[in-house]
Structures are given as structure tokens and as C-alpha cells.
C-alpha positions as CSV (number, residue, x, y, z in Angstrom):
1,X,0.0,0.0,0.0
2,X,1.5,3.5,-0.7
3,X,2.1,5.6,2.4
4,X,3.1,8.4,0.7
5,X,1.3,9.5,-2.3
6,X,3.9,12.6,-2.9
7,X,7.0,10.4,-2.8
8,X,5.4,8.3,-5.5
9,X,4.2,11.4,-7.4
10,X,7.8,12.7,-7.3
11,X,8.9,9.2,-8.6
12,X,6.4,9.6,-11.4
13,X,7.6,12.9,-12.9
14,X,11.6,11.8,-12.1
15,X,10.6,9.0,-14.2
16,X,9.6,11.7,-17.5
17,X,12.6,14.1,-16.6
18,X,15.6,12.0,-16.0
19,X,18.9,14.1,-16.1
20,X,16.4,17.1,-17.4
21,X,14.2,18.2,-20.2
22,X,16.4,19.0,-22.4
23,X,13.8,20.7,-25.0
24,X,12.5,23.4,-22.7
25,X,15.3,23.9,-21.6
26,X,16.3,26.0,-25.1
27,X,13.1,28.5,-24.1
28,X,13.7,31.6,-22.7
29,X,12.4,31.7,-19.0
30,X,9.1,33.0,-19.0
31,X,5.8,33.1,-16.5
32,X,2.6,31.6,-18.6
33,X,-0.4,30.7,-17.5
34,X,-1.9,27.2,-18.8
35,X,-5.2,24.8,-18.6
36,X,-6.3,21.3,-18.8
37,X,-9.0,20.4,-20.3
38,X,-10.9,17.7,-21.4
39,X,-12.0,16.9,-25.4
40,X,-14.9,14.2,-24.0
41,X,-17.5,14.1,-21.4
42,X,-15.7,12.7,-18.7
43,X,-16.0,12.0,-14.2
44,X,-13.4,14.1,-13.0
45,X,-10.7,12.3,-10.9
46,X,-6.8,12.9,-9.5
47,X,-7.1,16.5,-9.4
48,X,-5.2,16.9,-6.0
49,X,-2.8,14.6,-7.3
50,X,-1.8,17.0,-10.6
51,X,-2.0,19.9,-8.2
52,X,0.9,18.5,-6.1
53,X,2.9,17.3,-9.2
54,X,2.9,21.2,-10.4
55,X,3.9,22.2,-7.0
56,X,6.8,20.4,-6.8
57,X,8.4,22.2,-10.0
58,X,6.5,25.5,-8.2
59,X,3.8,25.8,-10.5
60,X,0.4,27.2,-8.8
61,X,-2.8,25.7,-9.3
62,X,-6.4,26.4,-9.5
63,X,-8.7,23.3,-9.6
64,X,-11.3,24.4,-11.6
65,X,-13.6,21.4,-11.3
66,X,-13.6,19.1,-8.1
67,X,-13.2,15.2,-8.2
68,X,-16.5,13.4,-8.6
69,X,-18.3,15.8,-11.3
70,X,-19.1,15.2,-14.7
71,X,-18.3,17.8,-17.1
72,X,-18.7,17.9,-20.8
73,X,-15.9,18.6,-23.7
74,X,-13.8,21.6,-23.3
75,X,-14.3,22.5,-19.7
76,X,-11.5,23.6,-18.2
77,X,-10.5,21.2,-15.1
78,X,-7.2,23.1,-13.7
79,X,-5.3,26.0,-14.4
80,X,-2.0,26.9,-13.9
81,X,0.6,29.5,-13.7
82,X,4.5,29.2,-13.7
83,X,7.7,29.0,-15.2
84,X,7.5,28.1,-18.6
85,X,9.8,25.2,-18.8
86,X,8.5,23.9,-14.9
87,X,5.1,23.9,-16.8
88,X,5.9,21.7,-19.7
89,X,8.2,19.6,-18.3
90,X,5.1,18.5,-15.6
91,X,2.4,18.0,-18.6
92,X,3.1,14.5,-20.0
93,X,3.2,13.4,-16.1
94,X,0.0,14.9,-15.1
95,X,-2.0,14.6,-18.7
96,X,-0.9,10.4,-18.2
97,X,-2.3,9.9,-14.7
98,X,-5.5,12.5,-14.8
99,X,-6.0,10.8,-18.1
100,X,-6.2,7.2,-16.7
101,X,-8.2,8.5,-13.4
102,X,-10.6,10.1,-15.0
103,X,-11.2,6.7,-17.4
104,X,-11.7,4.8,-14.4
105,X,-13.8,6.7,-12.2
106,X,-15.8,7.2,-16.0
107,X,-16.1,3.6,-16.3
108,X,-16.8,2.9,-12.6
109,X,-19.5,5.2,-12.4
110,X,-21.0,3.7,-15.7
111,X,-21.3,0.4,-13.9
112,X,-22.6,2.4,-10.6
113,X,-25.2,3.6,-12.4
114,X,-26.5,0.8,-14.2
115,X,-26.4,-1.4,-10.3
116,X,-27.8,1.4,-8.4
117,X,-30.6,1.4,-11.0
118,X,-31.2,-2.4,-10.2
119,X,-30.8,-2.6,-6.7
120,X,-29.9,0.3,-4.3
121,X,-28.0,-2.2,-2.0
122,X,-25.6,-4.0,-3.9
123,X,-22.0,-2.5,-4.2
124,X,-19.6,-2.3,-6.9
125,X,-15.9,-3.3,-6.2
126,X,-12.7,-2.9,-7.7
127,X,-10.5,-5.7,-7.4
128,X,-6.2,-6.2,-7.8
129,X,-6.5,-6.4,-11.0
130,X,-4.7,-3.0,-11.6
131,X,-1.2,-1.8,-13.2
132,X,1.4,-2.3,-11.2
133,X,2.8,0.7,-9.0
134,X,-0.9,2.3,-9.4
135,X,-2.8,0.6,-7.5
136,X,-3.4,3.4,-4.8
137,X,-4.5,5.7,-7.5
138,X,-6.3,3.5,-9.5
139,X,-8.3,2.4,-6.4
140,X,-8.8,6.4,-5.4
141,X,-10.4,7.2,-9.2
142,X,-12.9,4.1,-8.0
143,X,-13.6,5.3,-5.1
144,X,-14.4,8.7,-6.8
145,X,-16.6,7.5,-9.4
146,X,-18.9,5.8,-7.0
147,X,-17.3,2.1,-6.4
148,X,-15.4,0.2,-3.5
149,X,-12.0,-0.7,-2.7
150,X,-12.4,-4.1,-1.6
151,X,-8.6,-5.2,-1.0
152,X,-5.7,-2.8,-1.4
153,X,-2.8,-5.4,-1.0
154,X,-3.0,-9.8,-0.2
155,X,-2.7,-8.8,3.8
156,X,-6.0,-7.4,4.2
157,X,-8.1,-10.0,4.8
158,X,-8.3,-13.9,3.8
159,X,-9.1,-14.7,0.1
160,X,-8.8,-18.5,-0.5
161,X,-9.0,-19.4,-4.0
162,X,-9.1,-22.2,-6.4
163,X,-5.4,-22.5,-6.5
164,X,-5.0,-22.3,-3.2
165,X,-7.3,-25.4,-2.6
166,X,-5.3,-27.3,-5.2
167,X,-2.8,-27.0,-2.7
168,X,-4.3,-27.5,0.6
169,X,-7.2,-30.0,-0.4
170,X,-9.1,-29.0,2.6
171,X,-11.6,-25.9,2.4
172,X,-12.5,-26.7,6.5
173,X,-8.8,-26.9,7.5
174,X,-7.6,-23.6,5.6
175,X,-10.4,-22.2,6.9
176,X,-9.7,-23.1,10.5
177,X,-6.0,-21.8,10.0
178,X,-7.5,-18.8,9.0
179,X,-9.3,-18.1,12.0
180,X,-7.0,-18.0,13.8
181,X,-5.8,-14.8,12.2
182,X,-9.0,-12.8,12.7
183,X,-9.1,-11.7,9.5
184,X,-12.2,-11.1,7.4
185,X,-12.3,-14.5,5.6
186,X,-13.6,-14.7,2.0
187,X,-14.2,-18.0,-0.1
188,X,-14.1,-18.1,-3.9
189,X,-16.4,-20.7,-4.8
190,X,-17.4,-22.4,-8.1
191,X,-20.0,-24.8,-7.7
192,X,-23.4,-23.9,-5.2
193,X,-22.7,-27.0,-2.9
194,X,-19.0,-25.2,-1.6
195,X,-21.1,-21.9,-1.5
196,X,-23.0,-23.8,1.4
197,X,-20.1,-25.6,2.9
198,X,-18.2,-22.3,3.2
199,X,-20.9,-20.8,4.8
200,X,-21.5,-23.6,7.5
201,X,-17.6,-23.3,8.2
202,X,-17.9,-19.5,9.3
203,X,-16.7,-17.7,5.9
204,X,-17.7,-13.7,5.6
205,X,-18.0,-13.0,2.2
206,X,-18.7,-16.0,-0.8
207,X,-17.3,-15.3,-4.2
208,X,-19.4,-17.0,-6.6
209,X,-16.9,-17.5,-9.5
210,X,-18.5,-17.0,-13.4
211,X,-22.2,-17.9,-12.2
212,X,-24.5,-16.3,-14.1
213,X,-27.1,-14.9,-12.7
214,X,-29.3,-18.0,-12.3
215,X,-26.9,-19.9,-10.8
216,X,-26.3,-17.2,-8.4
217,X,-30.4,-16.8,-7.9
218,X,-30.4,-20.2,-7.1
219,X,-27.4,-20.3,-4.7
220,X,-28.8,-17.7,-2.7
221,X,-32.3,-19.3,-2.3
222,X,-30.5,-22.3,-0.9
223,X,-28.5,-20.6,1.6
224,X,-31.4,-19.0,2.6
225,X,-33.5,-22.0,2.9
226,X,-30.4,-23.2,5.4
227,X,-30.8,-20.2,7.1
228,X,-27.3,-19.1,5.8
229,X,-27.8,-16.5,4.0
230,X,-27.7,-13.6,6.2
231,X,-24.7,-14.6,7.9
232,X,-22.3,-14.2,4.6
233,X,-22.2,-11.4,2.2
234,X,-22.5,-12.8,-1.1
235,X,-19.9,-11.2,-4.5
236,X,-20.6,-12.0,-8.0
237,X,-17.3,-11.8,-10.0
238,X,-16.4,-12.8,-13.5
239,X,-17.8,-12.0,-16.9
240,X,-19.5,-9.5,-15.8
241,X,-20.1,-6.6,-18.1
242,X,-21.9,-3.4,-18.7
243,X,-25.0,-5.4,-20.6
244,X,-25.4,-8.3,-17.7
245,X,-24.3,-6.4,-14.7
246,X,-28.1,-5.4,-13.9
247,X,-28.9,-8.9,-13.6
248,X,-26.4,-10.2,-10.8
249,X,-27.8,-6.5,-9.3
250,X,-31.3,-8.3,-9.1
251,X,-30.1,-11.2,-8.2
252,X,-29.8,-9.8,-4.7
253,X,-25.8,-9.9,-4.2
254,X,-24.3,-7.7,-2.0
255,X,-21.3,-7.0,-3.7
256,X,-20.4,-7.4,-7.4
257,X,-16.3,-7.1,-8.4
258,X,-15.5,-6.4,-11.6
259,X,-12.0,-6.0,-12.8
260,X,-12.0,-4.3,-16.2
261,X,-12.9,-1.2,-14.9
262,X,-9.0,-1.0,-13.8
263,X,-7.6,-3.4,-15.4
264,X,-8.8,-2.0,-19.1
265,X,-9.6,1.5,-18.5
266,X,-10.1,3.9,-21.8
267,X,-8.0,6.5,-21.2
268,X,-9.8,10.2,-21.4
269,X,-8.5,12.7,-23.8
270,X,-7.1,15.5,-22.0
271,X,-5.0,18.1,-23.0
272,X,-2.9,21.0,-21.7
273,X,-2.9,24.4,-23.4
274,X,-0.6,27.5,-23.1
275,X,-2.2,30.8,-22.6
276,X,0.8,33.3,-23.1
């Protein structure tokens, strides 16, 4: 987990300047004034993160448009003022993370929307499935486009997994180990009979692993005939898009994880434009 966004944020623009930017450095030093804006309708998200990337080169920064609103094409989202060269050597940084924020928190809110639609008390969850050295900020844009974090790093909480089984054999002894822990204990399951099982053993959350939505329907009704149901919170994961995510909504799950919405995000247009 990052414990300090700024350090990585200087390690970001060190990684686009290396020994200098050798191109501005041929302009003559000058104060401008610039904006970023978007060319599409976009969610708005990693504006306090561009703000401190600026500041570190000694830029100042107006945030024009908060995290969390949509705006359409051509608004302007920040502006700043500085040294020419400070400027321009900070865009590429700034335009490449604001740029995949804003694409996440756009997707994520697509998704939001659609679930909130179909059921007001089902969640939508991010899941590891994010570039490597991002995480924090790809898990931030969720967050600001209306979805959950679920796990940040493996030491959070218990997540026992198909491969994990082929190792261990035993569901009711891993989870026993993992008791012991007292961590939040979460099961991925693939067939409605371990749904139960991990239940009965004391599991907290069931991943129900590529159901579709009547399998998940009927998983639920039979942990609920057990009188099971209400002691597990039940996530739908896998396959699931933008066209069939209403129906794992109905299908009364509490949480539904889906990973292309950081794993695949479109990338927003934005650009940065001098204002002499």
C-alpha cells in the first residue's frame, strides 16, 4: 500500500525528466499561465494529485472542477501558472495519470449507475486487477466514481482461492487456520454445494466464481432455505459486463467485483494548453 502518495508522485515525474528536459530547456524563462482540459464528457478524478505534481516544480494551481463531477468537452478542469519550462516539463506526467483516473472513475460510475438502478443495495468493487505501482491511485479514481475498494494489497483479509485449494485440499482446515488470524475470511467458490459448505464453516463473504445470474439466484435461495444466507455477504465476479451487470444487481448480491474497470480503463483525452 502507498504511504506516501507525494513520494510516488515525485517518482512519477523523475521517471519523464531524467537528467532534465532537455527541450524546454532551449526557451527563454518566462511566467505563462496554462489549462487542462478535457476533449470528451468525462468524471473528474486525481485533481489533487496534478495539483501537487505542479507544485513540486513551483507551479500554482487552481482546480477548476472538483473530483466526482461530470463535465462535458472543453471545460477547463485546472489551471495553472509558472515558469514556462516547470510547466511543460510536468504535462506528460500529469496529462498520463488525470487521463487514466478520470477513465476509471468514468467507467466505474458507468457500472454504478447501471447497479444502483437495479438494486440500491448492492456494491460495486474494484478488485487487484490494476497496473502495477498504481494501485493506490487506480483504487482512489474508484472510489471517486462511486465504487469500493475491496482489498488494497493480499494482507488485508483472507481470500482462499481455487489455487489455493489445489494446494491444501481441505476448504474446513484452511479455513480453520484462517481463523485464527482474525481476518475477514472470504471464499471463492465455483459450484453452489461449496457456496454452502463455506458458509457452514464461518466464511464472511462467498465469491461466486462465473455464475451467471441464475446460478447465483439459485445459490442464494438455498443458503437461505439453510438459514445461511444472512450470515455471509455474497460477490458475484467474473464475466461480468456493462450489458449483464443489472442482472447479478437483481439477483440480490451484495457485492459485485469487476475488474476491467481498472484493469482495461479507456484512457480520457485531456490536454494542456498555453495561454501566453
Amino acid at each position: 500500500m502507498v504511504t506516501s502518495p507525494k513520494k510516488e508522485l515525485k517518482r512519477f515525474l523523475a521517471e519523464d525528466l531524467g537528467n532534465g528536459d532537455i527541450t524546454t530547456k532551449l526557451l527563454k524563462k518566462q511566467q505563462i499561465t496554462a489549462r487542462i482540459f478535457s476533449r470528451e464528457k468525462t468524471i473528474v478524478a486525481g485533481t489533487k494529485f496534478a495539483k501537487e505534481i505542479f507544485q513540486l516544480k513551483k507551479c500554482k494551481v487552481v482546480i477548476k472542477k472538483k473530483d466526482g463531477i461530470q463535465i462535458k468537452p472543453n471545460k477547463t478542469i485546472l489551471q495553472i501558472t509558472g515558469n514556462a519550462a516547470a510547466i511543460l516539463s510536468c504535462e506528460r506526467t500529469v496529462l498520463n495519470l488525470l487521463s487514466r483516473m478520470c477513465g476509471i472513475a468514468t467507467r466505474t460510475n458507468q457500472f454504478y449507475t447501471i447497479i444502483k438502478k437495479s438494486n440500491s443495495k448492492t456494491k460495486l468493487f474494484a478488485t487487484r486487477k490494476t497496473a502495477p505501482g498504481l494501485r493506490y491511485f487506480d483504487k482512489v479514481a474508484v472510489e471517486i466514481g462511486g465504487g469500493e475498494k475491496h482489498r488494497m494489497n493480499l494482507n488485508e483479509m483472507i481470500m482462499i482461492k481455487d489455487n489455493h485449494l489445489a494446494i491444501e485440499k481441505s476448504l474446513p482446515k484452511l479455513i480453520a487456520k484462517a481463523k485464527k488470524t482474525r481476518k475477514k475470511i472470504e471464499v471463492e467458490v465455483e459450484k453452489t454445494n461449496d457456496a454452502v459448505l463455506a458458509a457452514e464453516l464461518g466464511a464472511d463473504i462467498i465469491m461466486l466464481d462465473n455464475f451467471n445470474p441464475k446460478r447465483v439466484k439459485t445459490t442464494i435461495k438455498k443458503l437461505n432455505k439453510l438459514g445461511l444466507r444472512k450470515k455471509v455477504r455474497i460477490e458475484a465476479s467474473g464475466r461480468i459486463n456493462e450489458k449483464n451487470v443489472s442482472q447479478y444487481a437483481n439477483a440480490d448480491v451484495d457485492m459485485i467485483s469487476v475488474g476491467e474497470i481498472t484493469n482495461s480503463p479507456p484512457g480520457i483525452d485531456l490536454s494542456l494548453e498555453v495561454n501566453l
